[in-house]
Steps between C-alpha positions, in 0.01 A plus 500: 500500500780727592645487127145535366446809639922642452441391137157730554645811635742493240298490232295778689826738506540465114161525422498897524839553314391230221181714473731827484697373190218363309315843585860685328511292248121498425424871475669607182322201314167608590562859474499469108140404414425827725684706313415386203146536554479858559558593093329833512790695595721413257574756324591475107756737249321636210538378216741693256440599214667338126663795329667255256840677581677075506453479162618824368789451709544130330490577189734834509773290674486284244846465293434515131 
């Protein structure tokens, strides 16, 4: 009985530290869906505008 209940304690001592790590390691894995939930503050670039400027560039670098 006397083992039973060392072997008991023990296991009582780690309990809180296991339940420490697993909390640290835990929390950065279920942060993600919560952040990626909230999508209506992300806030977008305009879009720019095609002046067509590459190509003139191409084709007056071009050697001839």
């Amino acid at each position: 009985m006397n083992r039973i209940a060392a072997n008991t304690l023990k296991t009582l001592r780690l309990l809180p530290r296991a339940a420490l790590i697993l909390m640290v390691l835990a929390a950065p894995v279920l942060a993600v869906p919560m952040m990626r939930a909230d999508t209506g503050s992300t806030i977008e670039a305009p879009a720019l505008r095609k002046s067509g400027v590459g190509f003139v560039l191409l084709v007056s670098l071009q050697r001839g």
